[in-house]
Residue frames as a rotation matrix with the C-alpha (Angstrom) as fourth column:
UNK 1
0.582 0.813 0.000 0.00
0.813 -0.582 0.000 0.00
0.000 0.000 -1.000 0.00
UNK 2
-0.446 -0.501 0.741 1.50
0.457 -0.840 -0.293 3.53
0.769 0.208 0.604 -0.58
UNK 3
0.842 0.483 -0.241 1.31
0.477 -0.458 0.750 5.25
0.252 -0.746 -0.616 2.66
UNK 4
0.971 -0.151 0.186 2.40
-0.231 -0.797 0.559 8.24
0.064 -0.585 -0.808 4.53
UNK 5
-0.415 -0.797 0.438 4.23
-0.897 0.439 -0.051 6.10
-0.152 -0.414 -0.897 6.80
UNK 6
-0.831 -0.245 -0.500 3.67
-0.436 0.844 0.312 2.08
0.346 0.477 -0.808 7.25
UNK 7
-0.868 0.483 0.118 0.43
0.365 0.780 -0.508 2.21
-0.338 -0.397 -0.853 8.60
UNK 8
-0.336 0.933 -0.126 -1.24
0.297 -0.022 -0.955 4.72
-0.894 -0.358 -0.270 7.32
UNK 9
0.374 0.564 0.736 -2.95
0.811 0.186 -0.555 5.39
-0.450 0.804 -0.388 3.75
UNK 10
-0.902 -0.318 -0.292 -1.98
0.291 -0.947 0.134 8.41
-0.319 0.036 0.947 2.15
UNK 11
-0.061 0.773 -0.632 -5.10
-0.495 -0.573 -0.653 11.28
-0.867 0.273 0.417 1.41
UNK 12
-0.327 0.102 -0.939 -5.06
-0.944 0.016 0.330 10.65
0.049 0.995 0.091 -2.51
UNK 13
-0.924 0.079 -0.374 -5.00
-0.039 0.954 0.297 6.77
0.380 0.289 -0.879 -2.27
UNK 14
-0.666 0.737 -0.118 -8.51
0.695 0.555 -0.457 7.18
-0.271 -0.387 -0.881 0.09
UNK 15
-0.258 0.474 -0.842 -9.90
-0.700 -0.692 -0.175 9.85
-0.666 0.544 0.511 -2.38
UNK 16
-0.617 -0.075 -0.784 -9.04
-0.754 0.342 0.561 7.10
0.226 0.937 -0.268 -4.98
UNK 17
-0.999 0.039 0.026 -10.78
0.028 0.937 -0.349 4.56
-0.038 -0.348 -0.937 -3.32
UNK 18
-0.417 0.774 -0.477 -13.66
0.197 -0.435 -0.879 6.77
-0.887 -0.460 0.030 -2.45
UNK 19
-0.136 0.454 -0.881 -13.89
-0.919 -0.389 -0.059 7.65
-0.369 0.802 0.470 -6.21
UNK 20
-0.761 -0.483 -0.434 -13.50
-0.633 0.699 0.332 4.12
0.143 0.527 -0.838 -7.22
UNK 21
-0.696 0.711 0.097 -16.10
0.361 0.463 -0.809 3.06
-0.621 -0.528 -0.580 -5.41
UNK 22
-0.236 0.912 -0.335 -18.46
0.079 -0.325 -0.942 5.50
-0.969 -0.249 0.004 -6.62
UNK 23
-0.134 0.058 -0.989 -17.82
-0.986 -0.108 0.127 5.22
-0.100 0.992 0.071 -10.55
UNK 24
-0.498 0.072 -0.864 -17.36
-0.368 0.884 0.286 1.23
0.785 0.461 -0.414 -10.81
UNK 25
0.638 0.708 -0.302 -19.49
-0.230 0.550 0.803 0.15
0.735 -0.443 0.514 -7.44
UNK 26
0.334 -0.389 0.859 -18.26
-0.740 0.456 0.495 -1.48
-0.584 -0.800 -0.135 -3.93
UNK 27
0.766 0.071 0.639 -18.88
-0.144 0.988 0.063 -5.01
-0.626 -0.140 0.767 -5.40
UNK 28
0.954 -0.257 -0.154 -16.08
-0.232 -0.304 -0.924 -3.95
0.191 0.917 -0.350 -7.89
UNK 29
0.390 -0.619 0.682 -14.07
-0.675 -0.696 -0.246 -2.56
0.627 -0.364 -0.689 -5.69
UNK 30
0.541 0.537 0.648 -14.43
-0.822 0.500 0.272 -5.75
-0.178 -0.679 0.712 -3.73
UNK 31
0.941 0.185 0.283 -13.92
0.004 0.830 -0.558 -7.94
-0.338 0.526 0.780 -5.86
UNK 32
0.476 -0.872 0.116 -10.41
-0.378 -0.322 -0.868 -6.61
0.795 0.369 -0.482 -7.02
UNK 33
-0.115 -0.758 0.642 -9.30
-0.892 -0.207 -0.403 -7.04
0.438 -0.619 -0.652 -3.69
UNK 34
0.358 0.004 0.934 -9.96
-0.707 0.654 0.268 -9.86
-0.610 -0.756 0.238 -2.95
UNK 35
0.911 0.137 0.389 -8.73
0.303 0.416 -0.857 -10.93
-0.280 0.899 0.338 -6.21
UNK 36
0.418 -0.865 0.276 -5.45
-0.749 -0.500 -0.433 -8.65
0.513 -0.025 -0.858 -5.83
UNK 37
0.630 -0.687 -0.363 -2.39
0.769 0.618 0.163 -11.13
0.113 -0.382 0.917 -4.84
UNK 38
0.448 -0.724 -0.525 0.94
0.646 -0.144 0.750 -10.43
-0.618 -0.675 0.403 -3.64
UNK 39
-0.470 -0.883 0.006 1.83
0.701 -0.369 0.610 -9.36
-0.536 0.290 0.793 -7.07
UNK 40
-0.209 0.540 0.815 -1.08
0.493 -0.662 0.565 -7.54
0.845 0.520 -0.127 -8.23
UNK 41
0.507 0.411 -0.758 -1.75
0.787 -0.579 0.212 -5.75
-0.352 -0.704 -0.617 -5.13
UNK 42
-0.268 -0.418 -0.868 0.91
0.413 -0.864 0.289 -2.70
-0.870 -0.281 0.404 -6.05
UNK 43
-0.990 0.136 0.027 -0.58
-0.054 -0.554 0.830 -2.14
0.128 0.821 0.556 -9.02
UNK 44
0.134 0.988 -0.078 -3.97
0.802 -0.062 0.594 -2.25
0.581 -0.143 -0.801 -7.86
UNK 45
0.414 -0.044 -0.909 -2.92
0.724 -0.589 0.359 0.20
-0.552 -0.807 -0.212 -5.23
UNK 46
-0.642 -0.765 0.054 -0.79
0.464 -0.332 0.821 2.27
-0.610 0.553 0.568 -7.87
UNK 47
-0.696 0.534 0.480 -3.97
0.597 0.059 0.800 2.71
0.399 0.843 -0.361 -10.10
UNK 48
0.321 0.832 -0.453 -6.30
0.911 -0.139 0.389 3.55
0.261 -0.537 -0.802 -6.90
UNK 49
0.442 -0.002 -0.897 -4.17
0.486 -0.840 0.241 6.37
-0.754 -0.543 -0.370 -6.00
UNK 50
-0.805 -0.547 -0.231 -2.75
0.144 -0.557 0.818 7.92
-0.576 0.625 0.527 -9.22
UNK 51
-0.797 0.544 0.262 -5.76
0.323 0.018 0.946 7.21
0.510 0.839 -0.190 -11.32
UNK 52
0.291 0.956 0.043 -8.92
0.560 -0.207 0.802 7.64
0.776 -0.209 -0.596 -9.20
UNK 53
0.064 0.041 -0.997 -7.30
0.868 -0.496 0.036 9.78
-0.493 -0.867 -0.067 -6.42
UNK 54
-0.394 -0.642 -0.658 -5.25
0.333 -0.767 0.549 12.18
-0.856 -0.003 0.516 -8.37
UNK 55
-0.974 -0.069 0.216 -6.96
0.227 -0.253 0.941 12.30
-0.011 0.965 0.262 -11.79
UNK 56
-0.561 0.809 -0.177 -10.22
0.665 0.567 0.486 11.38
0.493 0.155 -0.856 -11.14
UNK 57
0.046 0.073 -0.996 -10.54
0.909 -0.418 0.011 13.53
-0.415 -0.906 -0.085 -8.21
UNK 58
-0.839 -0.543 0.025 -9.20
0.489 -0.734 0.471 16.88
-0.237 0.408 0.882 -10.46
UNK 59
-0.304 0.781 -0.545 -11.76
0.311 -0.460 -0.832 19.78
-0.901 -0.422 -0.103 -10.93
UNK 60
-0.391 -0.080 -0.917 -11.75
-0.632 -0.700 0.331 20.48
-0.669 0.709 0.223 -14.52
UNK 61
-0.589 0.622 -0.516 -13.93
-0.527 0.188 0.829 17.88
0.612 0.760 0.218 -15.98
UNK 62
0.119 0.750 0.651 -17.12
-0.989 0.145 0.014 16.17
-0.084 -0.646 0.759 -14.95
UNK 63
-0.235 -0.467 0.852 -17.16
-0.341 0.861 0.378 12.54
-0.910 -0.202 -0.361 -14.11
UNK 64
0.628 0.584 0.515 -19.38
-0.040 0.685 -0.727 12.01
-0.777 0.436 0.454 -16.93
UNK 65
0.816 -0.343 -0.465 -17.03
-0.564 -0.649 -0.511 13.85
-0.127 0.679 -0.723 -18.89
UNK 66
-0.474 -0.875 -0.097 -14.16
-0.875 0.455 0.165 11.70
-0.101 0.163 -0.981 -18.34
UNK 67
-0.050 0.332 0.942 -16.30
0.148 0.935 -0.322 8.58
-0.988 0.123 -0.095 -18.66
UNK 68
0.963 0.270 0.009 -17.30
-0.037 0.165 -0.986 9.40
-0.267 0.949 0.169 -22.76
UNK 69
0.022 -0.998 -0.056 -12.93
-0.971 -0.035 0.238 10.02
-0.239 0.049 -0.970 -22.51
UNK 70
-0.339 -0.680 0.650 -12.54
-0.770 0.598 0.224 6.99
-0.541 -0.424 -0.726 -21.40
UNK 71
0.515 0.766 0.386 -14.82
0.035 0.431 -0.902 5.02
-0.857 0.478 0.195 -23.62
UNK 72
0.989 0.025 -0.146 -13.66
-0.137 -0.219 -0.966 6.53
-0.056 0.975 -0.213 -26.75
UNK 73
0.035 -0.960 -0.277 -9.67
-0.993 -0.004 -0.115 5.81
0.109 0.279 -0.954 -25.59
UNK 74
-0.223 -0.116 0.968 -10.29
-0.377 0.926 0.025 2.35
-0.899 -0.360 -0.250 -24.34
UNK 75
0.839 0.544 -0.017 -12.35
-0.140 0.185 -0.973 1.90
-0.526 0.818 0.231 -28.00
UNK 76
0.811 -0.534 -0.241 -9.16
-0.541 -0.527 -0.655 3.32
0.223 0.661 -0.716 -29.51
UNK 77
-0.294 -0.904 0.311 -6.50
-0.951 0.245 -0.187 0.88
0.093 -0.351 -0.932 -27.52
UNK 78
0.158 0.761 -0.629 -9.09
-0.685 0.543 0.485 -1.98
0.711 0.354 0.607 -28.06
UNK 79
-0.984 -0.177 -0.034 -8.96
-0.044 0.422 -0.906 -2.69
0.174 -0.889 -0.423 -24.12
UNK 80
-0.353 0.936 0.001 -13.11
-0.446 -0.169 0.879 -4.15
0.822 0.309 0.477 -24.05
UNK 81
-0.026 0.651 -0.759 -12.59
0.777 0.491 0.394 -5.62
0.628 -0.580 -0.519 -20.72
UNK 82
-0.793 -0.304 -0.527 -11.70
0.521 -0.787 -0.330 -1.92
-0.315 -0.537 0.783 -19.60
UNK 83
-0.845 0.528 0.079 -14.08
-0.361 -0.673 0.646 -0.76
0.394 0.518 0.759 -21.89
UNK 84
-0.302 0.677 -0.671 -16.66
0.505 0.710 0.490 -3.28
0.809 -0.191 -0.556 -20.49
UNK 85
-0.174 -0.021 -0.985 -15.99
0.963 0.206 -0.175 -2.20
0.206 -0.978 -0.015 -17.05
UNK 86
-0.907 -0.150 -0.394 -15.75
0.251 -0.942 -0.221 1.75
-0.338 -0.299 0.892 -17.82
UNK 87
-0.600 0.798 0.048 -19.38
-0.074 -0.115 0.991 1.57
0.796 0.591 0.129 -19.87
UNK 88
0.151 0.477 -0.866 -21.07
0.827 0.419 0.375 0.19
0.541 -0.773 -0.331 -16.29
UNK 89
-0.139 -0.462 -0.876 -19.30
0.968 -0.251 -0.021 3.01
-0.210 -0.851 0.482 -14.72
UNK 90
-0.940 0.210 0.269 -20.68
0.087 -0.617 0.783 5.71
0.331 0.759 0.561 -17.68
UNK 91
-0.190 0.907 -0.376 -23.92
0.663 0.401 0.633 4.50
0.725 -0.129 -0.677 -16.66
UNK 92
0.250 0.388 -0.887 -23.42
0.939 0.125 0.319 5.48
0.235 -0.913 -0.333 -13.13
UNK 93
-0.395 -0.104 -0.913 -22.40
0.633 -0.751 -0.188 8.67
-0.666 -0.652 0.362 -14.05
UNK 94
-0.456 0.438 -0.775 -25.01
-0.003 -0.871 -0.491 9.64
-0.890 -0.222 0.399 -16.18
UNK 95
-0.683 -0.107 -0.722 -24.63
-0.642 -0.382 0.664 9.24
-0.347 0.918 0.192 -19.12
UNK 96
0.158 0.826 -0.541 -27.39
-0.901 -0.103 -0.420 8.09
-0.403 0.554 0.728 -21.61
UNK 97
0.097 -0.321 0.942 -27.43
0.422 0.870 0.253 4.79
-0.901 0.373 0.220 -23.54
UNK 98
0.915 0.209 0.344 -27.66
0.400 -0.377 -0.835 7.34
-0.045 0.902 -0.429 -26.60
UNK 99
0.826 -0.532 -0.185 -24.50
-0.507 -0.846 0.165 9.11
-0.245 -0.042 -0.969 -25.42
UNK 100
-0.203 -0.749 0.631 -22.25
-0.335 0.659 0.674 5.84
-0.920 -0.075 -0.385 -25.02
UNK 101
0.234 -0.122 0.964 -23.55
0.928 0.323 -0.185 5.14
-0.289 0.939 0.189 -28.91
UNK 102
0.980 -0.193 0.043 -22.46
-0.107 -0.704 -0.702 8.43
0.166 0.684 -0.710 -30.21
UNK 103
0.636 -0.770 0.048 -19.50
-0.632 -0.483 0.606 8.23
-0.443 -0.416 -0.794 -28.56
UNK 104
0.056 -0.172 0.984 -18.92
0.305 0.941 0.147 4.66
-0.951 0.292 0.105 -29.78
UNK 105
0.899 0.364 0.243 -20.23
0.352 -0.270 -0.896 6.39
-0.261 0.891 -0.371 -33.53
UNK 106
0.892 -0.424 -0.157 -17.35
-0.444 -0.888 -0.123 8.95
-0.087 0.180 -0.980 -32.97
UNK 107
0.254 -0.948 0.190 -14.55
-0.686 -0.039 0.726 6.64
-0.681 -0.315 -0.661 -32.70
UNK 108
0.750 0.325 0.576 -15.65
0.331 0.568 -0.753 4.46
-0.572 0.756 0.319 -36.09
UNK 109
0.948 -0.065 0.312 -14.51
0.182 -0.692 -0.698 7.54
0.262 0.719 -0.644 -37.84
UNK 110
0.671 -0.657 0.344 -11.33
-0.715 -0.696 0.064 8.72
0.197 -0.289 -0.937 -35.52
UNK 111
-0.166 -0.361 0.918 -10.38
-0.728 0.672 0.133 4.77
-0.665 -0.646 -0.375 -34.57
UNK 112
-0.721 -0.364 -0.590 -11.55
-0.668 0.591 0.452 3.12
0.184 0.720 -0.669 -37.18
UNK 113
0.230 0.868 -0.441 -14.67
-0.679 0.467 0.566 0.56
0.697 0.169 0.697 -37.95
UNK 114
0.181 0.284 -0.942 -13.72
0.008 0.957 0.290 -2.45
0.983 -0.060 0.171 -36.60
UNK 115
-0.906 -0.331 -0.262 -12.50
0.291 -0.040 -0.956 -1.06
0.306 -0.943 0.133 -32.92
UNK 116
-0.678 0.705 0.208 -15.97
-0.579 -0.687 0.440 0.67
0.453 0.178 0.874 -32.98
UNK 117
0.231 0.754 -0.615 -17.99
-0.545 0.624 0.561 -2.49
0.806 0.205 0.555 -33.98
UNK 118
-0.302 -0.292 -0.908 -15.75
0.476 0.779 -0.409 -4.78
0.826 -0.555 -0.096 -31.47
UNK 119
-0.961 -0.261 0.091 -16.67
0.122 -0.694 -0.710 -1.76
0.248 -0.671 0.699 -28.80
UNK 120
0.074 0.993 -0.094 -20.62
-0.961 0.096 0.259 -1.21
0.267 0.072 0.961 -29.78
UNK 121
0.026 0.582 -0.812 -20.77
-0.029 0.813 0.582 -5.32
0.999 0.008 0.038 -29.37
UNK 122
-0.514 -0.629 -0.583 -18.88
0.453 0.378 -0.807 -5.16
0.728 -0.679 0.091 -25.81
UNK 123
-0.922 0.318 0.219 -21.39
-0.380 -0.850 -0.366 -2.28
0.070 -0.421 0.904 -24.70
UNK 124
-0.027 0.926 -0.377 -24.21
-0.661 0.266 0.702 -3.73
0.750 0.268 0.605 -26.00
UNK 125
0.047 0.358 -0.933 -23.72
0.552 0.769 0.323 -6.75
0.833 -0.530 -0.162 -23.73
UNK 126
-0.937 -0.239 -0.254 -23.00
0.310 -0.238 -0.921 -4.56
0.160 -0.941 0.297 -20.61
UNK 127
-0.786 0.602 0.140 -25.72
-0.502 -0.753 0.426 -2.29
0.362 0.264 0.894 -21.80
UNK 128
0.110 0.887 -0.449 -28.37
-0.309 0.460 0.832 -5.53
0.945 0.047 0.325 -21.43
UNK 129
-0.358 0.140 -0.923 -27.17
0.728 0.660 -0.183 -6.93
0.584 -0.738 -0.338 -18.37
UNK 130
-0.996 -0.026 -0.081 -27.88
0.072 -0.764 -0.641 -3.61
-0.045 -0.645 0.763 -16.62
UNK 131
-0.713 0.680 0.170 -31.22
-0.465 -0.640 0.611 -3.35
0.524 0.357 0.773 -18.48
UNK 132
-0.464 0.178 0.868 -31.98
-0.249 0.914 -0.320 -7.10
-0.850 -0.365 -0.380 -17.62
């Protein structure tokens, strides 16, 4: 764990947590960790406080705002269980099922058809399991 000192958290890493929670869920959050071994813990912990403390946390864009980001780079680096996981987390901040297809539309053109299509299929399934 990145801390202070050796026992205690640092601020950012329990911002990151706190944001982590609230974009991908507890049962996420959960799950990782208990799923997080000796050698994936420091990069689980590495992610929680650089990504969701420090970035995430930053005042200059809304969450949703970095969710249609993140979509449209994860499309573009054709990471679909990130993309899986960041669509669930689009959801929960806000964003439309119309917004997460335009965005998906926009990256056909800027990414290229088939990262799109492999994206639009990976949404779609998230898209239903939420709906039921």
């Amino acid at each position: 764990m990145t801390t202070s000192d050796a026992s205690t958290p640092s601020a950012t890493l329990e911002r990151g947590d706190a944001m982590r929670r609230r974009v991908l869920g507890d049962a996420h959050v959960e799950r990782s960790r208990t799923n997080a071994t000796d050698f994936t813990r420091p990069l689980q912990e590495l992610v929680t406080e650089y990504c969701w403390g420090a970035i995430w946390n930053r005042p200059g864009l809304e969450l949703r705002d970095r969710s249609l980001i993140n979509l449209a780079m994860l499309t573009a680096l054709g990471k679909m269980d990130e993309l899986e996981l960041h669509v669930r987390g689009a959801v929960r901040n806000g964003l439309t099922q119309e917004e997460i297809q335009e965005v998906l539309l926009q990256t056909a053109i800027y990414c290229g058809v088939p990262a799109a299509l492999d994206a639009t299929r990976h949404a779609q399934a998230v898209l239903n399991d939420i709906n039921g």
